[in-house]
BALOBA-1460 file (C-alpha; in Angstrom, 3 decimals):
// residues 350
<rec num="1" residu="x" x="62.397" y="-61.098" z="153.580"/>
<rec num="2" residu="x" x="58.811" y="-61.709" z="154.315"/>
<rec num="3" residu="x" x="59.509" y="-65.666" z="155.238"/>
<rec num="4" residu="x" x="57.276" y="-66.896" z="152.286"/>
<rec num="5" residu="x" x="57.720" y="-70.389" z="150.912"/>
<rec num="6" residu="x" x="59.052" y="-69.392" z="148.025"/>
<rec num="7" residu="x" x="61.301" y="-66.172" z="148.888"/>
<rec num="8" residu="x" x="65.163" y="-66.707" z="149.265"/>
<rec num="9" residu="x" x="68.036" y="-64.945" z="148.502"/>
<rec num="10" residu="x" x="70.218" y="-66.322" z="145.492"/>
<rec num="11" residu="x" x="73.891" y="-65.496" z="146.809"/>
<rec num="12" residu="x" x="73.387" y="-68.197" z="150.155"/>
<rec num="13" residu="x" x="72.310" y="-70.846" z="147.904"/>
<rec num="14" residu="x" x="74.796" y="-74.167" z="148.166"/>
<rec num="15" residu="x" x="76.539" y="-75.029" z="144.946"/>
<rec num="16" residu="x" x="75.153" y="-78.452" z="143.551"/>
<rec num="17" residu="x" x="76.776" y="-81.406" z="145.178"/>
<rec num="18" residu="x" x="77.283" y="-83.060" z="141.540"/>
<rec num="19" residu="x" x="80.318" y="-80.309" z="141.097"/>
<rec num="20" residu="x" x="83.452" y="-81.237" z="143.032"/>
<rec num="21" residu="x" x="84.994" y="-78.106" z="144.739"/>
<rec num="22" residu="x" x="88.363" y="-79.193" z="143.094"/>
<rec num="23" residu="x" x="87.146" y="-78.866" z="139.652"/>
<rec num="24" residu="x" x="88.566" y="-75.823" z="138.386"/>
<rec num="25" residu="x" x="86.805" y="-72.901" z="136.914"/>
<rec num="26" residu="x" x="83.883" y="-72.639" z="135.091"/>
<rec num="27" residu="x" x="83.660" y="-76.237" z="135.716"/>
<rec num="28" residu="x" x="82.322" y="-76.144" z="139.520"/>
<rec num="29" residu="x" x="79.469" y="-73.762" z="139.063"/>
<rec num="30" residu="x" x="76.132" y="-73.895" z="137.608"/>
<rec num="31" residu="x" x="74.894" y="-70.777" z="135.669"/>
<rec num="32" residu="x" x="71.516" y="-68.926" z="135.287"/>
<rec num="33" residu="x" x="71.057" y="-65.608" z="132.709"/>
<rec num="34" residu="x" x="67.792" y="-63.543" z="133.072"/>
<rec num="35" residu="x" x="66.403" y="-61.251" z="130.790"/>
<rec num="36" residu="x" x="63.409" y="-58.860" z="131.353"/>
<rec num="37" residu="x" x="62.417" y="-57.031" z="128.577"/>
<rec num="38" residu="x" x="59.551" y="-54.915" z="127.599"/>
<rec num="39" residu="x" x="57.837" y="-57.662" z="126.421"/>
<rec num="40" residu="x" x="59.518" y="-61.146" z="127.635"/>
<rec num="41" residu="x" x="60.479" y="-62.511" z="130.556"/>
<rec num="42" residu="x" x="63.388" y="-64.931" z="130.181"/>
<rec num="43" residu="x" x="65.934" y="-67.565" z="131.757"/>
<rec num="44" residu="x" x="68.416" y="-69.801" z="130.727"/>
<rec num="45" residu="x" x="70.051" y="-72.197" z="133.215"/>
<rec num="46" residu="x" x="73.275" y="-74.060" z="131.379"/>
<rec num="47" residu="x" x="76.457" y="-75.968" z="132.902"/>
<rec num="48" residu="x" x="79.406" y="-75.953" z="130.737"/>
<rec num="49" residu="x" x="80.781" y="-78.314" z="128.270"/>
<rec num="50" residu="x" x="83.645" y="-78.337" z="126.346"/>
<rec num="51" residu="x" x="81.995" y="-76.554" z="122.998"/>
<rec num="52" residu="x" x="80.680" y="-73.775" z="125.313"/>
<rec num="53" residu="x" x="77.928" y="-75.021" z="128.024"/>
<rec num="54" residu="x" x="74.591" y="-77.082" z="127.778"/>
<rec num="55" residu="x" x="71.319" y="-75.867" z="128.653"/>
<rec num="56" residu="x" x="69.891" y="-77.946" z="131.377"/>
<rec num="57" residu="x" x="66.285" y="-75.686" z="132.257"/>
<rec num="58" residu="x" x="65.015" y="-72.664" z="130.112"/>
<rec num="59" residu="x" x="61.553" y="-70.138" z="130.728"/>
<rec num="60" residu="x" x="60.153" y="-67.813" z="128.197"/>
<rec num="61" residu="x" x="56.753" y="-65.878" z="129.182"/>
<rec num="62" residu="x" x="55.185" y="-62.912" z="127.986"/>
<rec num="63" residu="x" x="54.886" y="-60.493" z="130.668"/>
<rec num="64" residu="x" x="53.997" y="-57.044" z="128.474"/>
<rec num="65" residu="x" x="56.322" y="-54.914" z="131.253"/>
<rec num="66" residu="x" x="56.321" y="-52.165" z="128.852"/>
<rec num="67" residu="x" x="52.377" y="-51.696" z="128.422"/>
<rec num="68" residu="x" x="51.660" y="-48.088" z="128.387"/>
<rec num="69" residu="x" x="54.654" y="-47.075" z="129.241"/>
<rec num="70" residu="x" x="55.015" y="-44.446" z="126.521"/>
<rec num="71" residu="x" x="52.045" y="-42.800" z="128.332"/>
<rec num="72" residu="x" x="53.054" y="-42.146" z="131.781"/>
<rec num="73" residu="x" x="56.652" y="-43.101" z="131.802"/>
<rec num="74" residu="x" x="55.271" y="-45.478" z="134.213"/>
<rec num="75" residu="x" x="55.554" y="-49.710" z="134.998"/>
<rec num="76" residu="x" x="51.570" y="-50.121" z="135.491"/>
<rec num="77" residu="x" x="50.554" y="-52.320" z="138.492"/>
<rec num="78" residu="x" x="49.302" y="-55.193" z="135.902"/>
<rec num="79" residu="x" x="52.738" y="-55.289" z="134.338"/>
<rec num="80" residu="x" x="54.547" y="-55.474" z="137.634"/>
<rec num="81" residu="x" x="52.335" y="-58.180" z="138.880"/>
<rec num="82" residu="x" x="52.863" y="-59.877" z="135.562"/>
<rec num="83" residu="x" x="56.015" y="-59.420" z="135.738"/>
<rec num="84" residu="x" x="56.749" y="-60.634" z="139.338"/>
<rec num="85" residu="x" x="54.636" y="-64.064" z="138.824"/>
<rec num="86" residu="x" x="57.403" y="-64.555" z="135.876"/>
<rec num="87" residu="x" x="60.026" y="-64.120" z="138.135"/>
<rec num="88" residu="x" x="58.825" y="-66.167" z="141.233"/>
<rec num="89" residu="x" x="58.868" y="-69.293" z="138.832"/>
<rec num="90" residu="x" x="62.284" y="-68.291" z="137.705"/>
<rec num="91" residu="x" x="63.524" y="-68.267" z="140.830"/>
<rec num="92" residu="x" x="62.052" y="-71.571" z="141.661"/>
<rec num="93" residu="x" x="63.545" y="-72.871" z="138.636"/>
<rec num="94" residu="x" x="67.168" y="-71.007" z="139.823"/>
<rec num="95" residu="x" x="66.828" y="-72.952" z="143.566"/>
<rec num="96" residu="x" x="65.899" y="-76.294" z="141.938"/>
<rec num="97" residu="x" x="68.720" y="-75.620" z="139.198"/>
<rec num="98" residu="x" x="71.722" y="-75.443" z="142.148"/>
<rec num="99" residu="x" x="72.902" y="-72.391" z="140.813"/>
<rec num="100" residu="x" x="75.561" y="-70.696" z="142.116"/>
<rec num="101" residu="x" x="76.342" y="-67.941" z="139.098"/>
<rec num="102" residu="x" x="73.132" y="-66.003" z="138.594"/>
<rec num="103" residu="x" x="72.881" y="-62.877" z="136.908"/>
<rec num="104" residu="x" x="69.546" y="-60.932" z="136.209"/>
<rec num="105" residu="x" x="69.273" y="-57.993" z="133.953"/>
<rec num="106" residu="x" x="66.679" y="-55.742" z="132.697"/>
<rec num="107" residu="x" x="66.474" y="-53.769" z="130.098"/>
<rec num="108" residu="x" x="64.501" y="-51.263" z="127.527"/>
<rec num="109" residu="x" x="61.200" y="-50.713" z="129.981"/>
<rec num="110" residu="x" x="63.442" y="-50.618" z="133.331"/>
<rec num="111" residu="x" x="65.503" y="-48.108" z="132.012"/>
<rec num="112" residu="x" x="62.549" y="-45.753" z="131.009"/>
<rec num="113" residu="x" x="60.698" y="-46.629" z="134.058"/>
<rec num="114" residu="x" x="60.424" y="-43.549" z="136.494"/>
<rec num="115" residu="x" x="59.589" y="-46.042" z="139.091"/>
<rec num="116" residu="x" x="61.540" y="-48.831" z="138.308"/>
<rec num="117" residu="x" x="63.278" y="-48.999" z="142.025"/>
<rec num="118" residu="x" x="60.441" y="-49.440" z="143.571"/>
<rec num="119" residu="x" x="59.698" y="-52.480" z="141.046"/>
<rec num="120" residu="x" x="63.406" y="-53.960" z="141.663"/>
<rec num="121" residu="x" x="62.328" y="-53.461" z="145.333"/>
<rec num="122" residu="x" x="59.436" y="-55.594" z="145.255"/>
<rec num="123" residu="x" x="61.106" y="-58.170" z="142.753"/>
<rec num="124" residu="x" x="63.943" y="-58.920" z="145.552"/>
<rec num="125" residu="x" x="60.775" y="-58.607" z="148.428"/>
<rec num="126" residu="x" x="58.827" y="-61.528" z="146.464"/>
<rec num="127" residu="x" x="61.073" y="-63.462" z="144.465"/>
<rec num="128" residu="x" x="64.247" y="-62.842" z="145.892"/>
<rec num="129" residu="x" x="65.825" y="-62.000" z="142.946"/>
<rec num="130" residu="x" x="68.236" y="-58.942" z="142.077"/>
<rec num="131" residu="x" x="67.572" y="-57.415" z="139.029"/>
<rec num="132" residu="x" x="70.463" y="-55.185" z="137.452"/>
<rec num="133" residu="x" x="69.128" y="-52.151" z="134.720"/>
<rec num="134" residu="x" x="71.508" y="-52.284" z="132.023"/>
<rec num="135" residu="x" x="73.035" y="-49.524" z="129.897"/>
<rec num="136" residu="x" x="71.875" y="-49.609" z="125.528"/>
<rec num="137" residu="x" x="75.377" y="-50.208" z="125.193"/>
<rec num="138" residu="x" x="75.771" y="-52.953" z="127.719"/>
<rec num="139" residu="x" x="72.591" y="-54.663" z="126.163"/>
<rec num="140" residu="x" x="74.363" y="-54.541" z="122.937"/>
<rec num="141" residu="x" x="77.923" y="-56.206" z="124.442"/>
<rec num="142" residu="x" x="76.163" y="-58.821" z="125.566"/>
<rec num="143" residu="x" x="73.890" y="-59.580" z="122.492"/>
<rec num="144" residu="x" x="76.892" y="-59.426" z="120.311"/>
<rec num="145" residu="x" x="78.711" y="-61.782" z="122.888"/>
<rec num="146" residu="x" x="76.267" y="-64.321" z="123.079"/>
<rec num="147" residu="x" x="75.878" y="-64.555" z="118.760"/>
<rec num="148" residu="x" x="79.920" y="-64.339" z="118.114"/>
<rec num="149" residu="x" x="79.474" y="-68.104" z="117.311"/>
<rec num="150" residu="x" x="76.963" y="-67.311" z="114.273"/>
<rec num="151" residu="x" x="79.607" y="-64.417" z="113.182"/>
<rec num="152" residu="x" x="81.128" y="-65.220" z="109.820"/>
<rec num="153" residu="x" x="84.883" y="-64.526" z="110.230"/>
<rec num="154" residu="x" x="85.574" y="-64.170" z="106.457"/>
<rec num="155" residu="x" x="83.727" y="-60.850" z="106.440"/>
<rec num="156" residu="x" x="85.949" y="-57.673" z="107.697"/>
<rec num="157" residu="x" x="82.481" y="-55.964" z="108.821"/>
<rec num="158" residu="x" x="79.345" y="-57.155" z="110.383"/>
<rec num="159" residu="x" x="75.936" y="-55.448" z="110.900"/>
<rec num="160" residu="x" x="74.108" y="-57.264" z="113.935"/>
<rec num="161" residu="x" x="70.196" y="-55.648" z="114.801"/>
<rec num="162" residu="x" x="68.129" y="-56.931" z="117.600"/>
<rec num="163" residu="x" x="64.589" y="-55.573" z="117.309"/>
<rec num="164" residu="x" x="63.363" y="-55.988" z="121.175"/>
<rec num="165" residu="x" x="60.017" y="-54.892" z="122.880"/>
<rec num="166" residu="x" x="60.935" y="-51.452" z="123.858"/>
<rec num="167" residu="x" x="64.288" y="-50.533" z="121.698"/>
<rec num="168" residu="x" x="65.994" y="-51.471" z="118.556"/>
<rec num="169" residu="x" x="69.585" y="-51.575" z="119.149"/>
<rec num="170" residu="x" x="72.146" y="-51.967" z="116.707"/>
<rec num="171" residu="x" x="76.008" y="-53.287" z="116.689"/>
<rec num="172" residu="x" x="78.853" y="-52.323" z="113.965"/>
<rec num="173" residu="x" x="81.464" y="-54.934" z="114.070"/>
<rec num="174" residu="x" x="84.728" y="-55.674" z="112.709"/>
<rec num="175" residu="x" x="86.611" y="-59.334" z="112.705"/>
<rec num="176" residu="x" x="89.163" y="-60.818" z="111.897"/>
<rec num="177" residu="x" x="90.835" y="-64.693" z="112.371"/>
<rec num="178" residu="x" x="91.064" y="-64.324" z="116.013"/>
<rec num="179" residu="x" x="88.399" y="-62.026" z="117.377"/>
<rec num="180" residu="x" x="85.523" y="-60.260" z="116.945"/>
<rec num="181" residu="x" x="84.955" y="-56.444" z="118.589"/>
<rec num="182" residu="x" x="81.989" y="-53.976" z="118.584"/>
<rec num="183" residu="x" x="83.239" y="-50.970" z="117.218"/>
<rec num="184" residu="x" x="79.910" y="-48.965" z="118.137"/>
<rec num="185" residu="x" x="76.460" y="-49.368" z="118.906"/>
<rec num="186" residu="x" x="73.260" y="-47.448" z="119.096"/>
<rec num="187" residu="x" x="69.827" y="-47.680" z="120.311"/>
<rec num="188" residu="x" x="66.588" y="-46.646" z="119.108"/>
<rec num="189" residu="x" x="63.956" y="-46.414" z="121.853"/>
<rec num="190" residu="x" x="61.632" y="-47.925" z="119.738"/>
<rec num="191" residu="x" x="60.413" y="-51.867" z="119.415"/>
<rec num="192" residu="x" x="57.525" y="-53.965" z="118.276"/>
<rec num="193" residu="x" x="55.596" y="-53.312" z="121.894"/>
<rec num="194" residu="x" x="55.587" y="-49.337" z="121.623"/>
<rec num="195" residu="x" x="55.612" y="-49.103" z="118.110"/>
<rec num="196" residu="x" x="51.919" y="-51.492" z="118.051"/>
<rec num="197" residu="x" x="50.511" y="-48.996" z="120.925"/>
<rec num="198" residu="x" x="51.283" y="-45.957" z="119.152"/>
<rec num="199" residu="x" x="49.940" y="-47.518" z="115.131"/>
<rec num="200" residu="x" x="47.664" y="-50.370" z="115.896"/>
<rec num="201" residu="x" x="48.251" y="-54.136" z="117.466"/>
<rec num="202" residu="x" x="45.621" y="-55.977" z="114.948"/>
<rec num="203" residu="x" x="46.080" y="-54.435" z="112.211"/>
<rec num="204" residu="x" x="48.513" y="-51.662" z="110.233"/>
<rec num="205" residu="x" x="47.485" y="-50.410" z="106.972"/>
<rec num="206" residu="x" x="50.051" y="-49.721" z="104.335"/>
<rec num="207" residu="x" x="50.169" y="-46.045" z="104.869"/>
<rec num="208" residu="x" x="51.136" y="-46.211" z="108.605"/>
<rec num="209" residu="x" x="53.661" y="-49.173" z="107.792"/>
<rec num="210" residu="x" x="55.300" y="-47.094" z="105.912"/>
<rec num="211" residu="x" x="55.398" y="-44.505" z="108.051"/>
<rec num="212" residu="x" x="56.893" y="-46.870" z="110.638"/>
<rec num="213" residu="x" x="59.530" y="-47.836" z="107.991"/>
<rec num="214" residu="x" x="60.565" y="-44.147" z="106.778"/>
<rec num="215" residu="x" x="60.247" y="-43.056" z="110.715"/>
<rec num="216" residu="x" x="62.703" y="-45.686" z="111.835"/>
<rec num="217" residu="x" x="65.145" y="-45.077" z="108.043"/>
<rec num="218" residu="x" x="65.421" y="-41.709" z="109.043"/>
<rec num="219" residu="x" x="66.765" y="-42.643" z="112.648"/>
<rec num="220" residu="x" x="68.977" y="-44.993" z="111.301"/>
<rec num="221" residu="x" x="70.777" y="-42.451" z="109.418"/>
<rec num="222" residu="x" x="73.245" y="-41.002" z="111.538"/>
<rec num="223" residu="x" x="74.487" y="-44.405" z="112.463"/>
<rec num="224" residu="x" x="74.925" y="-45.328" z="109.034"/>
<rec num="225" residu="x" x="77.244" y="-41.947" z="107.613"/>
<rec num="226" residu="x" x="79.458" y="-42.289" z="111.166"/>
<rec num="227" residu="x" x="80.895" y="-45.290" z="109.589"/>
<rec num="228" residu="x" x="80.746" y="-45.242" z="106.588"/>
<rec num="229" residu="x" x="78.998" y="-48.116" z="106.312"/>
<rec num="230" residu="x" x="77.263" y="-48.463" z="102.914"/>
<rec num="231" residu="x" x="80.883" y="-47.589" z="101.191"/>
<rec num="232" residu="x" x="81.933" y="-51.016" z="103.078"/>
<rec num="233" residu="x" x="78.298" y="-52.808" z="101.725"/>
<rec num="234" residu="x" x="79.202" y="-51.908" z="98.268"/>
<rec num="235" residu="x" x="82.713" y="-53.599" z="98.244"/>
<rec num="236" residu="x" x="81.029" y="-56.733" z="100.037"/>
<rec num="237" residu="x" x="82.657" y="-56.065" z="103.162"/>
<rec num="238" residu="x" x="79.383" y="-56.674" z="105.630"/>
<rec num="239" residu="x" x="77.214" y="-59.310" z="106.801"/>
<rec num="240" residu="x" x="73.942" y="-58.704" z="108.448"/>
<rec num="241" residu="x" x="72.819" y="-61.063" z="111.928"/>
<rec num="242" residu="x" x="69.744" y="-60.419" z="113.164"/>
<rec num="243" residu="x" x="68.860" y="-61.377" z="116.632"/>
<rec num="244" residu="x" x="65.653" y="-60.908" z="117.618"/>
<rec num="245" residu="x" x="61.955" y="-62.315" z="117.494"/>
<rec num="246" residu="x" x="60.823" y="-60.534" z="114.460"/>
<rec num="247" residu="x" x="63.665" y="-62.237" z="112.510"/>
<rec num="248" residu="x" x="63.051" y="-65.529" z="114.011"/>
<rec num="249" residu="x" x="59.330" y="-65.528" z="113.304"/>
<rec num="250" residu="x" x="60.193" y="-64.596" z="109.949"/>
<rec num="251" residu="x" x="62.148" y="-67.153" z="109.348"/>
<rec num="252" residu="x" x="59.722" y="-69.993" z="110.983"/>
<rec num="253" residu="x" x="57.007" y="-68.812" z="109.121"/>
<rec num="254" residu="x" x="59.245" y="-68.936" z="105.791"/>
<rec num="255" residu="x" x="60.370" y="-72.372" z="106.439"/>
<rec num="256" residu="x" x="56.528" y="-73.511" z="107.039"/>
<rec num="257" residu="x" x="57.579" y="-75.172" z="110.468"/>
<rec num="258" residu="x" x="54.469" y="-76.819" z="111.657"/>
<rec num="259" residu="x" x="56.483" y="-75.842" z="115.448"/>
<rec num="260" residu="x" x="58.550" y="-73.560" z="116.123"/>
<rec num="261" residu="x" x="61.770" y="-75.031" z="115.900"/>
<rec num="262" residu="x" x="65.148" y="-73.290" z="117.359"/>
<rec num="263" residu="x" x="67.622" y="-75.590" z="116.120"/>
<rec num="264" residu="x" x="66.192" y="-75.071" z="112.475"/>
<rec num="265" residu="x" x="66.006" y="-71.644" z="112.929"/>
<rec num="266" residu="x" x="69.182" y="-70.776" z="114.770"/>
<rec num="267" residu="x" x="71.799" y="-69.942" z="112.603"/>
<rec num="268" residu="x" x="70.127" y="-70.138" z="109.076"/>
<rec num="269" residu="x" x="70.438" y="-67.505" z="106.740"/>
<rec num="270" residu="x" x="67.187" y="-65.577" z="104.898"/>
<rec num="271" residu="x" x="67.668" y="-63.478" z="101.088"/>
<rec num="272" residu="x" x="66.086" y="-60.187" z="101.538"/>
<rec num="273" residu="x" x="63.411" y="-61.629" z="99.250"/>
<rec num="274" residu="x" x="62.646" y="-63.943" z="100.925"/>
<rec num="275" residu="x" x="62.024" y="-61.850" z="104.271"/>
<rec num="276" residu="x" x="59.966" y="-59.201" z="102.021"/>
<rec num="277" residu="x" x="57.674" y="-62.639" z="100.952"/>
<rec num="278" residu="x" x="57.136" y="-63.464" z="104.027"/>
<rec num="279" residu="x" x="56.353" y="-59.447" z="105.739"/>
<rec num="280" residu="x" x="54.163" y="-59.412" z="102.517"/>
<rec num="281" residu="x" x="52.397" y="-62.635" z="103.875"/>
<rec num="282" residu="x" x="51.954" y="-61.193" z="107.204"/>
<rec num="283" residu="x" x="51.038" y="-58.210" z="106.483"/>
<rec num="284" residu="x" x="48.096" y="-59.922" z="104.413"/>
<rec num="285" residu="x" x="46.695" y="-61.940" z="107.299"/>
<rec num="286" residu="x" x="44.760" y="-60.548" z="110.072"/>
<rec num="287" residu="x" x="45.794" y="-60.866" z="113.481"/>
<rec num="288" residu="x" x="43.309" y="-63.921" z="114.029"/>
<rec num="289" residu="x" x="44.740" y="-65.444" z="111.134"/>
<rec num="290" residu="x" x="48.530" y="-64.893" z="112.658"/>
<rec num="291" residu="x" x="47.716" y="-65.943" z="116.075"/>
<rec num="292" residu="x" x="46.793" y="-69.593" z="115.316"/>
<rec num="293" residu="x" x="49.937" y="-69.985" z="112.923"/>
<rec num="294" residu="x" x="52.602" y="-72.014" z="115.253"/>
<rec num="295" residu="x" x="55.750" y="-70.348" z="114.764"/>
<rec num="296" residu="x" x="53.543" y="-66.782" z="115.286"/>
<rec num="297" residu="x" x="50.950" y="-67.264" z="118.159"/>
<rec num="298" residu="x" x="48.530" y="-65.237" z="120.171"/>
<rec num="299" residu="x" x="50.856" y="-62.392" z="121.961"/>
<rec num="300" residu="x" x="53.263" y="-62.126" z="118.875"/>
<rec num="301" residu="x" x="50.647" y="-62.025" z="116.198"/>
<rec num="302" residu="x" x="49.640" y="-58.358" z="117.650"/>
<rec num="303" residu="x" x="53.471" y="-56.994" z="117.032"/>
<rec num="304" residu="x" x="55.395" y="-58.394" z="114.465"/>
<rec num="305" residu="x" x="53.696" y="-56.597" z="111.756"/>
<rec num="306" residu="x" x="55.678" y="-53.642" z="113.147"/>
<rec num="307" residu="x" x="58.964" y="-55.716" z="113.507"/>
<rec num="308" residu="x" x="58.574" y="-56.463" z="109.696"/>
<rec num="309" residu="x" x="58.513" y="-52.464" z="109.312"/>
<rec num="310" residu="x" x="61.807" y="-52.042" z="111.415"/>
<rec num="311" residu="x" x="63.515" y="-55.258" z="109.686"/>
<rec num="312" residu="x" x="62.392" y="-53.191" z="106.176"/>
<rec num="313" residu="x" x="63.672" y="-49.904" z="107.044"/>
<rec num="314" residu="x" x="67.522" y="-51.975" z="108.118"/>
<rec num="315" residu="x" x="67.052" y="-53.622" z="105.063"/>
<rec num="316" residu="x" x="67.312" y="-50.693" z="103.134"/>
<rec num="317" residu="x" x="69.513" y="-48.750" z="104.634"/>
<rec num="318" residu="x" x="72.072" y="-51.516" z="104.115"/>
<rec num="319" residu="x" x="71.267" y="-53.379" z="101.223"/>
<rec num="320" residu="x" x="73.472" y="-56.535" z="102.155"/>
<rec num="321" residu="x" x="71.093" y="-59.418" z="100.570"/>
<rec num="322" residu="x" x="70.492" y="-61.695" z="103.393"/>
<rec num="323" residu="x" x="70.584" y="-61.909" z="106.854"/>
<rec num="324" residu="x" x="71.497" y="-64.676" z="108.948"/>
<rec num="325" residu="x" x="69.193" y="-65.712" z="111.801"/>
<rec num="326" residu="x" x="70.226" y="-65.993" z="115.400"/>
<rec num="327" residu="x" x="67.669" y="-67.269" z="118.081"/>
<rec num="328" residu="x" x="70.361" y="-66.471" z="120.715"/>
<rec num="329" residu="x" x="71.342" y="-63.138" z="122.746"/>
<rec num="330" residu="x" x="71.723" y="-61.678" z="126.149"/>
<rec num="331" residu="x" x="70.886" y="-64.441" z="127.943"/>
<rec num="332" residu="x" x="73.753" y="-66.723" z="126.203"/>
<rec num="333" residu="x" x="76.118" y="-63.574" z="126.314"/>
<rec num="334" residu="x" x="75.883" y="-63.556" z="130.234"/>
<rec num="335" residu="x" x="76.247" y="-67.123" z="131.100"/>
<rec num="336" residu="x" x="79.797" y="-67.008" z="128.579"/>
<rec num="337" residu="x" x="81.156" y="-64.177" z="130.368"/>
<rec num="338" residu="x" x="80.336" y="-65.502" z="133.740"/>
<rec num="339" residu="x" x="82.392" y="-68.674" z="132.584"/>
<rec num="340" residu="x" x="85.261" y="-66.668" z="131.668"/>
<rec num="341" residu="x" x="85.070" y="-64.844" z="134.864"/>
<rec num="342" residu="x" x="85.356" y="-68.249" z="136.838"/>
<rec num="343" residu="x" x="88.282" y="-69.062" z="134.607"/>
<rec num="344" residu="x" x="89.949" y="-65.738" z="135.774"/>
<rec num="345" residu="x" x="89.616" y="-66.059" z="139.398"/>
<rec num="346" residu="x" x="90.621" y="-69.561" z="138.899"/>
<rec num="347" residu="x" x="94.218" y="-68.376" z="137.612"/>
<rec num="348" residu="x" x="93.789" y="-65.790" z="139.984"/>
<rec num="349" residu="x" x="94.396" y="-68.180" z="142.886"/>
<rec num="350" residu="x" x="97.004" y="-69.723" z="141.054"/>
């Protein structure tokens, strides 16, 4: 450490004097999930409650890690320094927060990054954080674990998609009464950030959208035939979940939300018509037009034109007619399993 003002290292800090040291578990800790993306920076602070936890502090900033990234294979020194301003205020927000359960993770632009070490380095020099590269296929645990509430248990099968900055990644499920398990997952390394570099961030004519959309079918594919999983669409066995911003906008921008709203959008469910409305609305507008619509904005109104293309090409690979909407993820995912991990060493001591 450097001895700057706002450097400090996470694992010293004291646990917050409103939590009794004889509480039990989860209850005596305060927990903080980070998730740097290719495109977003964000945190979610939450102390539990007896339906799961409550949120009590939350950050979301565009940070554009993964900028020209596809080029070099390379984190550029603007998208580090964006990256680590993020992160400083995190932090803050961590120290004023009291907690004592933090766990950062990174994830599509890290894991490409030829220099990402020397990134992490710098993170833990200036913001004193420690930030963990995840696997695809721990990404895709932890999405699933964070949306199992949204999961409809009447439904044998269950399709979940997250289109993210840098990757798409995709979850087969199965359920039952009791639990819910991913069966397999798979990730495409390509999202809404590298897919507008490569085609066009203002605008995407109809020839190269669907060139996005058969490019991204054709990947899908092989993840499709493995399980069989149109046979199980036919008899009605699936639902779809989509977590991601794409599917969110979508669905502000469908309900004509003059803000975005989570708690409107969380959990609703969208007809496959209705999405294709909406992409067809987008699609219409130019970017101008997109940025100054609330539930869209400036940064967003460059990429979900190609999110539409991805959502399309899942669409029809599994024609399931609708998709319910989860504004929820990694972040959530981390701060349950750090609960239940408290809960074990709890009965641990026992």
């Amino acid at each position: 450490m450097t001895g700057q003002n706002n450097q400090f290292d996470p694992r010293k800090w004291p646990r917050s004097k409103s939590k009794s040291r004889s509480e039990p578990g989860r209850w005596r800790h305060t927990y903080a999930a980070l998730d740097l993306g290719t495109h977003n920076c964000r945190l979610l602070l939450a102390r539990p409650n007896r339906r799961a936890f409550r949120v009590i502090d939350a950050f979301s900033r565009t940070v554009r890690l993964g900028e020209n990234l596809e080029q070099e294979g390379l984190l550029c020194g603007a998208a580090m320094d964006r990256a680590v301003e993020a992160l400083k205020i995190c932090a803050e927000k961590i120290r004023r927060g009291r907690a004592d359960r933090t766990r950062c993770v990174a994830t599509e632009a890290c894991r490409q990054a030829k220099n990402q070490e020397e990134f992490k380095e710098r993170v833990e020099r200036e913001a004193g954080l420690l930030i963990e590269t995840i696997s695809c296929e721990e990404e895709a645990r932890l999405a699933l674990e964070g949306c199992i509430p949204l999961i409809d248990k009447q439904h044998l099968n269950g399709l979940m998609f997250d289109i993210g900055g840098g990757s798409t990644e995709l979850i087969w499920i199965e359920s039952d009464a009791r639990h819910t398990r991913m069966l397999d997952s798979m990730s495409i390394p390509h999202g809404v950030v590298s897919l507008s570099e490569r085609y066009g961030e203002d605008t995407i004519c109809h020839e190269l959208y669907d060139e996005i959309v058969d490019e991204m079918e054709e990947r899908l594919k092989a993840f499709c035939s493995r399980h069989r999983i149109r046979d199980a669409v036919s008899r009605g066995d699936v639902q779809m979940l989509g977590a991601s911003g794409t599917v969110t906008t979508v669905a502000g921008v469908y309900m004509n939300l003059a803000r975005y709203d989570r708690s409107m959008v969380d959990g609703m469910t969208l007809g496959f018509d209705e999405v294709r409305e909406v992409s067809e609305r987008l699609r219409a507008m130019a970017c101008e037009e997109r940025a100054l619509h609330p539930c869209i904005g400036a940064e967003r109104a460059k990429l979900v034109v190609a999110g539409c293309a991805v959502l399309e090409a899942i669409m029809r690979r599994w024609s399931v007619g609708s998709i319910r909407v989860a504004d929820r993820g990694v972040r959530e995912g981390i701060i349950l399993e750090m609960m239940r991990k408290a809960d074990v060493e709890r009965d641990g001591r026992a």
